[in-house]
Wavefront OBJ file of the C-alpha trace (Angstrom):
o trace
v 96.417 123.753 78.404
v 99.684 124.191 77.296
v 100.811 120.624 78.559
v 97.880 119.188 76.342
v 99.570 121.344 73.701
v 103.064 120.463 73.807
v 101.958 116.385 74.801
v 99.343 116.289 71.613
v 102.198 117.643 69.238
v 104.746 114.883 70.828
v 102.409 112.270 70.051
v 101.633 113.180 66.538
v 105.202 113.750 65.947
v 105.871 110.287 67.899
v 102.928 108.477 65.420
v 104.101 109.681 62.217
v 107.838 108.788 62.640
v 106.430 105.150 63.112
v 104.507 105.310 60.481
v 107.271 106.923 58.299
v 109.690 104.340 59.480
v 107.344 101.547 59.462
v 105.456 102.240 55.732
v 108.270 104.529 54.340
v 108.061 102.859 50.924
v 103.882 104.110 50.875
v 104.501 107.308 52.345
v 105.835 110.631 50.322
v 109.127 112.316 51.795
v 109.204 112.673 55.552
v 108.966 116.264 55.285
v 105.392 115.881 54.239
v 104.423 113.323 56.570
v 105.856 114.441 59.875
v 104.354 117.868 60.000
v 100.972 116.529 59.052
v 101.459 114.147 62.060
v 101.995 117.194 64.572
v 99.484 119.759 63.071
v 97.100 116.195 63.096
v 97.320 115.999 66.720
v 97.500 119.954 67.841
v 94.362 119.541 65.489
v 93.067 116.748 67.661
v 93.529 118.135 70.582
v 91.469 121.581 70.026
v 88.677 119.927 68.508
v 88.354 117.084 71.571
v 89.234 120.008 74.497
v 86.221 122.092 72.274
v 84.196 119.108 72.128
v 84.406 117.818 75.387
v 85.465 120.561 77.565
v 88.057 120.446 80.971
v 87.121 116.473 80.981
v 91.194 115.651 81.810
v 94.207 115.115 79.993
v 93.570 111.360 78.694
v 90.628 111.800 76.435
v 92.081 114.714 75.053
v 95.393 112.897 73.848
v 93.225 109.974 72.709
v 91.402 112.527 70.353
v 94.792 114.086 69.233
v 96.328 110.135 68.539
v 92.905 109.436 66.356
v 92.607 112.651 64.181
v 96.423 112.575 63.607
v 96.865 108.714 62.515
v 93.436 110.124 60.406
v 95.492 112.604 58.881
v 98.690 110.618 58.213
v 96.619 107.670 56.925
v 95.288 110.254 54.272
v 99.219 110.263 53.072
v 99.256 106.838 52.190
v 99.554 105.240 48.516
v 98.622 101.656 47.491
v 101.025 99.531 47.056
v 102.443 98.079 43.561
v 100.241 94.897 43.430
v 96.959 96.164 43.692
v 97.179 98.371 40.718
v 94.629 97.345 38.119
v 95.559 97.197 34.763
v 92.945 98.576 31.898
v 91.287 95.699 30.245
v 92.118 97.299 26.955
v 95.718 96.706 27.443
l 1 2 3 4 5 6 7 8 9 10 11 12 13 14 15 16 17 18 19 20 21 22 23 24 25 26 27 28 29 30 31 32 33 34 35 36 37 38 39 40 41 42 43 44 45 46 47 48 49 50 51 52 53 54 55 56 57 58 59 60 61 62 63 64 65 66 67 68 69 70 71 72 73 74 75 76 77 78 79 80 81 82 83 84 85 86 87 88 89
């Protein structure tokens, strides 16, 4: 359990320092967006271990990587271009 822990909080750490690198100019400060990447996948983890039960280590990491790039993705702004401008102005 605490290996599912410690790996789940790795790999949401791991996934939002992409992302951060990757789509820094969408993304607020990396202060934000890292610790929403590690509570994502601790997050993740307990609800697939609750859901699922003692069914390994894999699916439990897969449910931390989805409900962490979830909560990361919820971070994100649009970019510049698709801004729509009033019809007014």
């Amino acid at each position: 359990m605490y290996l599912e822990a410690l790996g789940s909080a790795m790999l949401g750490l791991a996934l939002a320092w992409v992302v951060t690198y990757r789509l820094a100019h969408r993304l607020p400060a990396p202060r934000i967006v890292l610790p929403t990447g590690v509570a994502g996948g601790l997050f993740g983890a307990f609800l697939t271990h609750t859901a699922l039960g003692s069914v390994g280590f894999l699916p439990v990491m897969l449910g931390a990587i989805a409900v962490s790039a979830a909560s990361v993705s919820l971070l994100l702004r649009p970019t510049a271009r698709l801004r729509r401008h009033s019809a007014t102005v």
